[in-house]
C-alpha positions in Angstrom: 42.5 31.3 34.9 40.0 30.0 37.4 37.1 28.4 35.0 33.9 27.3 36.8 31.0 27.0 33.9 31.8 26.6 30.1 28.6 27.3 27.6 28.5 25.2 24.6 26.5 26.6 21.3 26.2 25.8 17.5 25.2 27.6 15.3 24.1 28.5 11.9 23.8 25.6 9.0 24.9 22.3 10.2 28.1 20.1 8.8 29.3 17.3 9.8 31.3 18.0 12.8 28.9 19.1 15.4 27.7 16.4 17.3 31.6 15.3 17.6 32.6 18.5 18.4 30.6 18.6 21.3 31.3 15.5 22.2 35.3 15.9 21.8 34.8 19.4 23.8 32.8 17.0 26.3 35.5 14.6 26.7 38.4 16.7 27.3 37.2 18.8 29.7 36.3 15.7 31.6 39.5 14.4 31.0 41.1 17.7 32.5 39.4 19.8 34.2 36.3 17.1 35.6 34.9 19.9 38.3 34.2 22.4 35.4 30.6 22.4 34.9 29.1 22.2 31.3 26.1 23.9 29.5 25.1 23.7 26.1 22.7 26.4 24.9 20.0 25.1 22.5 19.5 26.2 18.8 22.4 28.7 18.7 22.2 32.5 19.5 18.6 31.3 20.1 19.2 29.7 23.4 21.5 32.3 24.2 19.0 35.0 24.3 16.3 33.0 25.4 18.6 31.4 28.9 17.7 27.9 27.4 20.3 25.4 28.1 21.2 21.6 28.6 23.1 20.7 31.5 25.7 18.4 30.8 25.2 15.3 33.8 27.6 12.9 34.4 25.8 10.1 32.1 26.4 12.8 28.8 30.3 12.6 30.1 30.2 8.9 30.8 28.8 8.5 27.1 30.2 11.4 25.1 32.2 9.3 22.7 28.4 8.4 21.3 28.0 11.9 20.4 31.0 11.0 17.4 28.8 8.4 15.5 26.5 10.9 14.9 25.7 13.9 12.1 23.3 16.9 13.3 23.7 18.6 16.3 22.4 16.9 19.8 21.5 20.9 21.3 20.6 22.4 17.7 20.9 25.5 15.6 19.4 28.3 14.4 20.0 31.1 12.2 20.5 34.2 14.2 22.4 37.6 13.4 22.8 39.4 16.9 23.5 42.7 15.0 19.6 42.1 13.3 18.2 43.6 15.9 14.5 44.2 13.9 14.5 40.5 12.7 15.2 39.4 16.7 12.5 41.5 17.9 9.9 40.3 15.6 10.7 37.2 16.6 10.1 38.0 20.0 14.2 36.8 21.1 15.1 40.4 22.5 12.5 43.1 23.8 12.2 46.6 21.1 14.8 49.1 22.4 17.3 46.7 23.5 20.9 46.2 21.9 21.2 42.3 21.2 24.5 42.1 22.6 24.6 43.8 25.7 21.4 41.9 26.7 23.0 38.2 25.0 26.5 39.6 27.1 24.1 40.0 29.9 22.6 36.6 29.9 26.2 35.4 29.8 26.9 37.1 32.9 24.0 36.0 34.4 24.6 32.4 34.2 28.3 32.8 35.5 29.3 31.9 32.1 33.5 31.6 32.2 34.0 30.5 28.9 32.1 30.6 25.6 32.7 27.7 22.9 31.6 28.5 19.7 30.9 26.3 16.6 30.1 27.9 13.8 31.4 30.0 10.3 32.9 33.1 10.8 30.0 35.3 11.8 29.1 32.9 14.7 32.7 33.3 15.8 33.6 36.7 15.4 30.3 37.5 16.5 31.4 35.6 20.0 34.5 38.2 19.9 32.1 40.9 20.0 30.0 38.9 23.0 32.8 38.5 25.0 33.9 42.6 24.5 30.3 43.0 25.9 30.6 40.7 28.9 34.1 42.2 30.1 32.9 45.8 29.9 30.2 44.4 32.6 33.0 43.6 34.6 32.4 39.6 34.2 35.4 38.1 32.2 34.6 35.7 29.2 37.0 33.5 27.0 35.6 33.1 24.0 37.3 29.7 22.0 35.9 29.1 18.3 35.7 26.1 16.3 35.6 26.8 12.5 32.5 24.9 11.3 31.7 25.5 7.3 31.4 22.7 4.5 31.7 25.7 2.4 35.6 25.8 3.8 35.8 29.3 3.1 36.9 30.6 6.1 40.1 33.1 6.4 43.1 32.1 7.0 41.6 28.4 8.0 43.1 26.3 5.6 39.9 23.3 6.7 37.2 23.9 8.6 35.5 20.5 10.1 33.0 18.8 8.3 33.7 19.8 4.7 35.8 17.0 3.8 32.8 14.0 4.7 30.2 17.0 3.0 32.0 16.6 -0.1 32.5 12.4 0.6 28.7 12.7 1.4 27.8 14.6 -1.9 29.9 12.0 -3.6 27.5 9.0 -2.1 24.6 10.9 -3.2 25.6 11.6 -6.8 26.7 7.8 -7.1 23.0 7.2 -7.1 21.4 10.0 -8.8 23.8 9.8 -11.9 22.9 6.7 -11.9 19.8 8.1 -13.5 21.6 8.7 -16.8 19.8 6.3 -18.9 16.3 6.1 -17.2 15.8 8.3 -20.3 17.2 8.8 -23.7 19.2 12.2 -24.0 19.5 12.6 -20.1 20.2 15.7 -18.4 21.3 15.3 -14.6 22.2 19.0 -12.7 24.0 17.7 -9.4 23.7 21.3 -7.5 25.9 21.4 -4.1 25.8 23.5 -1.6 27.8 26.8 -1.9 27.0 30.2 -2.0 30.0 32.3 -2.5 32.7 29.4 -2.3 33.1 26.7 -4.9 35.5 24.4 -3.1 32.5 21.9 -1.6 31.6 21.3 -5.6 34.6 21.3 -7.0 35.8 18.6 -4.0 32.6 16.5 -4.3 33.4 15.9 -7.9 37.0 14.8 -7.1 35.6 12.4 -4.5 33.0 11.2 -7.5 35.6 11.0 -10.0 37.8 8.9 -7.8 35.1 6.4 -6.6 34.4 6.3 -10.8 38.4 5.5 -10.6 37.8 2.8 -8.3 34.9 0.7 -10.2 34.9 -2.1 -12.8 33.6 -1.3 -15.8 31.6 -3.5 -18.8 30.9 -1.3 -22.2 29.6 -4.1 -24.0 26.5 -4.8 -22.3 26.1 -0.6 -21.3 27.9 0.0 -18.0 29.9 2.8 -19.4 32.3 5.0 -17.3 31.9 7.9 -19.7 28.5 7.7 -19.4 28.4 7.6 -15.5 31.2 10.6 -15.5 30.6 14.5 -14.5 30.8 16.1 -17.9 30.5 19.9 -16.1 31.6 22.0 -13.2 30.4 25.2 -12.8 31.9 27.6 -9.2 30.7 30.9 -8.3 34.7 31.8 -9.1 34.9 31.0 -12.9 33.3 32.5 -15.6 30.4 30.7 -17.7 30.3 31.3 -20.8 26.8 29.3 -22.1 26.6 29.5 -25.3 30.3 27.7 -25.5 29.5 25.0 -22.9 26.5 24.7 -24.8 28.1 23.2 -27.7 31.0 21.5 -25.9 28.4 19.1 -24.2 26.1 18.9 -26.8 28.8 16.8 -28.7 28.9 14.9 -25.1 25.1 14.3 -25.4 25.1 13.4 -29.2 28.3 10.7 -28.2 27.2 9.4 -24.9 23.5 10.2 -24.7 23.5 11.4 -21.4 25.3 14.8 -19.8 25.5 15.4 -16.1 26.7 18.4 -14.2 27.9 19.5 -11.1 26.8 23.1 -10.0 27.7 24.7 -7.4 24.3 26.8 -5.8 26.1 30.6 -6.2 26.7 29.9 -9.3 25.0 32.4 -11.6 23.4 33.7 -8.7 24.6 37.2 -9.7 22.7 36.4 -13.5 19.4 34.7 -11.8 18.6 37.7 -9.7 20.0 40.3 -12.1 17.3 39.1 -14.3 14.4 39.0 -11.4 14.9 43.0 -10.4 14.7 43.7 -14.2 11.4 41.6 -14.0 10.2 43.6 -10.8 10.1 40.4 -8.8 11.4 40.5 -5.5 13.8 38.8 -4.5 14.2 36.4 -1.2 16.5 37.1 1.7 17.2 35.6 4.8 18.0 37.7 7.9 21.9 37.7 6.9 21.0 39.2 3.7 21.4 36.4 1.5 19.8 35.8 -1.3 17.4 32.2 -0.3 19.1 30.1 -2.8 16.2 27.3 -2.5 13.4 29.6 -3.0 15.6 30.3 -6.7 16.5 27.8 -7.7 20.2 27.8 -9.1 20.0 23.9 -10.2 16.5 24.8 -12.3 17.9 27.8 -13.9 21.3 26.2 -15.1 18.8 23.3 -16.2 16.8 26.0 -18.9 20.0 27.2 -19.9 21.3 24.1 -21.1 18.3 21.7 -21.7 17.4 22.7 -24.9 20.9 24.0 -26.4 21.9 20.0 -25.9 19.2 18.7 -27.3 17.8 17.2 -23.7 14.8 14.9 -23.9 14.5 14.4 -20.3 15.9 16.6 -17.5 16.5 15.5 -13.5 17.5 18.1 -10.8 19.0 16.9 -7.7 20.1 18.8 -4.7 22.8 17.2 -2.2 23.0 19.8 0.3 20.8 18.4 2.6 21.5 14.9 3.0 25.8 16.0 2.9 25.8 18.3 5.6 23.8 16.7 8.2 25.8 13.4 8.1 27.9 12.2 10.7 32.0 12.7 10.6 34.2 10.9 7.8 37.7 9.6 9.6 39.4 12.7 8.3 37.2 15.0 10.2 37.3 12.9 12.9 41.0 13.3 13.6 40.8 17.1 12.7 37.8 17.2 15.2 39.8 15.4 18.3 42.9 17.8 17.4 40.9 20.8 17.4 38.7 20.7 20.5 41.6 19.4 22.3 43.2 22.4 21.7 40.4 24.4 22.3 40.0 23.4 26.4 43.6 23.9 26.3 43.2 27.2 25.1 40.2 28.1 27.1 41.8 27.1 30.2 45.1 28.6 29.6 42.6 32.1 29.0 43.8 32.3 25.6 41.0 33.1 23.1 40.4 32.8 19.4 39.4 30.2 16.7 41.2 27.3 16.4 42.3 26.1 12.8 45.9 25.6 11.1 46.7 28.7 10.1 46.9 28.8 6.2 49.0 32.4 7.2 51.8 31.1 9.7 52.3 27.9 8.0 49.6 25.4 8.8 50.2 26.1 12.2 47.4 24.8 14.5 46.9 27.4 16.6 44.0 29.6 18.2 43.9 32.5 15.7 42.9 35.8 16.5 39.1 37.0 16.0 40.1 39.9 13.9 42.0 38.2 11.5 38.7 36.0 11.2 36.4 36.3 8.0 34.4 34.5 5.6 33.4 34.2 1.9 37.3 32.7 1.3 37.2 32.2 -2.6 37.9 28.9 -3.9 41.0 28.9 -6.2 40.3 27.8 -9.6 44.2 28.0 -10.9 45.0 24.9 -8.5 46.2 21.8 -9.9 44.2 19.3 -9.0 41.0 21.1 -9.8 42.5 22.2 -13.3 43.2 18.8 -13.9 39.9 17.1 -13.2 38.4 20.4 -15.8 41.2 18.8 -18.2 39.9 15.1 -18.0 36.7 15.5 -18.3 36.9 18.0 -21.2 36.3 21.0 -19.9 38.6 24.2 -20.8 40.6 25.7 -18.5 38.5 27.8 -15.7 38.5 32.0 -16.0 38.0 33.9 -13.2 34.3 35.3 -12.7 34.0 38.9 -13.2 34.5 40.9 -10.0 37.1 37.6 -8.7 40.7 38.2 -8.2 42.4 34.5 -7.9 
């Protein structure tokens, strides 16, 4: 295949993997293909619809690798659904009457776009399938390559997407400070919530990585530097079942022996319970333009806070959210290497005219491989029956997790 000008986007929330995913695309195609011209389209979808782009010059190629110490993303994001087409046109990003994709496939076309590299979750990507559909219907062929970009890590069949394993190192960091509140106060209560809507495995992995940098410490009782104390006594997934009332008196013996309980909540859990009760109260309830319920306008962290607070006997409660500060950090080592693997074989793919998203391939044996858009999807629950995460329930007291109602693990 004859490739001229690659397009660059990212899109939706941000992990940390962007930047370096640009970059690594950056580098290989200079290393390979060194006449194929670059463009990176800003904030997404955004820049798509709009025509606004970056040009990559030869000083971005000479300096790519700086693009690697970095978190963010250099060209930006933005959350935009192509198949919204009222949210898009109050926005003013396509006129009224217009079908989103045939006029995004049309800018495509316009700017002799060859090849489309998507990084994003699995809307971004399989929306890109759709794109490229779109743009060869026109008559104007378009490989469209993914990269699978979630800290969630919940997309199907990706066993890891980049930038979840230094989200959950990053939430780590974070709670090593903030449970470090546990005795600012008698009778402390800390709620750590984590990013997560529908997946559990960024909270579930952050408290490993706590745990283990707990494992890692020296510890001195006597004078109160207590590794109970400074432990995660609770964590709660969208996938198991909470039952309150028995938590409730499970940590209230914690409280009474330790004087201090801190949890670690993922933000979809009791979602389903939070706006269950808001409908009954007439409120309405906030959406984005995907639909989803905006987590920070409800609170999750708050409401998982009144449940407990005064079942435990709190005297003092402290509500942290990591999400933030995690996602937009720059890439661990881990991700690094899965970062340089990936976009490597992304150009590869792209000029070779295969398309798909790349990711080892949790269905054809960790193979990394570009996997095909329709086998693409998202909301990949977190299972609660494997060992390692039974285990950590198991040492820090917690019984065994059930599967939420509705969940099939």
């Amino acid at each position: 295949m004859s490739v001229r000008r690659v397009a660059l986007l990212t899109a939706g929330g941000y992990a940390p993997c962007l930047s370096s995913a640009i970059g690594g695309l950056i580098e290989r195609y200079t290393e390979l293909a060194p006449q194929v011209e670059i463009i990176a389209y800003k904030h997404g979808y955004q820049g798509l619809l709009t025509g606004d782009y970056l040009t990559v010059t030869d000083t971005v190629r000479q300096n790519a690798a700086l693009l690697h110490e970095y978190g963010g993303s250099p060209v930006g994001n933005s959350r935009v659904k192509l198949t919204n087409t009222k949210d898009l046109v109050k926005r003013g990003l396509v006129p009224e009457g217009v079908d989103p994709l045939e006029f995004a496939a049309k800018r495509l076309t316009d700017d002799d776009v060859d090849v489309l590299h998507t990084i994003g979750g699995d809307d971004t990507n399989t929306t890109a399938a759709d794109l490229a559909k779109h743009v060869e219907d026109a008559g104007h062929p378009l490989v469209v390559v993914g990269l699978p970009k979630t800290i969630d890590n919940d997309i199907v069949p990706i066993r890891q997407s980049l930038g979840a394993d230094t989200a959950a190192e990053q939430g780590s960091v974070f709670a090593q400070n903030i449970l470090a509140e546990h005795n600012s106060g008698s009778r402390m209560l800390i709620v750590h919530e984590v990013m997560g809507r529908a997946c559990g495995w960024l909270t579930a992995a952050t408290a490993r990585k706590y745990r283990e940098w707990l494992d890692g410490r020296q510890w001195l009782p006597e004078i109160g530097l207590s590794k109970e104390a400074w432990d995660v006594h609770g964590v709660y997934v969208p996938e198991a079942e909470l039952d309150v009332e028995a938590e409730a008196q499970r940590l209230r013996k914690v409280m009474d022996e330790i004087g201090c309980v801190s949890l670690f909540v993922s933000e979809g859990a009791g979602v389903p319970e939070i706006v269950a009760a808001m409908e009954a109260a007439g409120e309405e309830v906030p959406r984005d333009a995907f639909g989803h319920v905006r987590l920070n306008e409800i609170n999750p962290g708050q409401w998982f806070a009144k449940q407990f607070a005064d079942k435990i006997g709190a005297e003092k409660v402290n509500v942290q959210k990591s999400g933030y500060f995690a996602r937009s950090a720059a890439a661990n080592e881990y991700d690094l290497g899965l970062i340089k693997a990936m976009t490597d074989l992304a150009v590869d793919k792209a000029l070779a005219g295969e398309p798909g998203v790349i990711g080892n391939d949790e269905e054809r044996d960790d193979e990394l491989r570009a996997i095909e858009f329709e086998r693409i999807a998202g909301h990949k629950a977190f299972d609660i029956t494997q060992d390692w995460f039974t285990q950590l329930l198991a040492d820090i007291g917690q019984p065994a997790p059930k599967p939420a109602k509705g969940e099939d693990h």
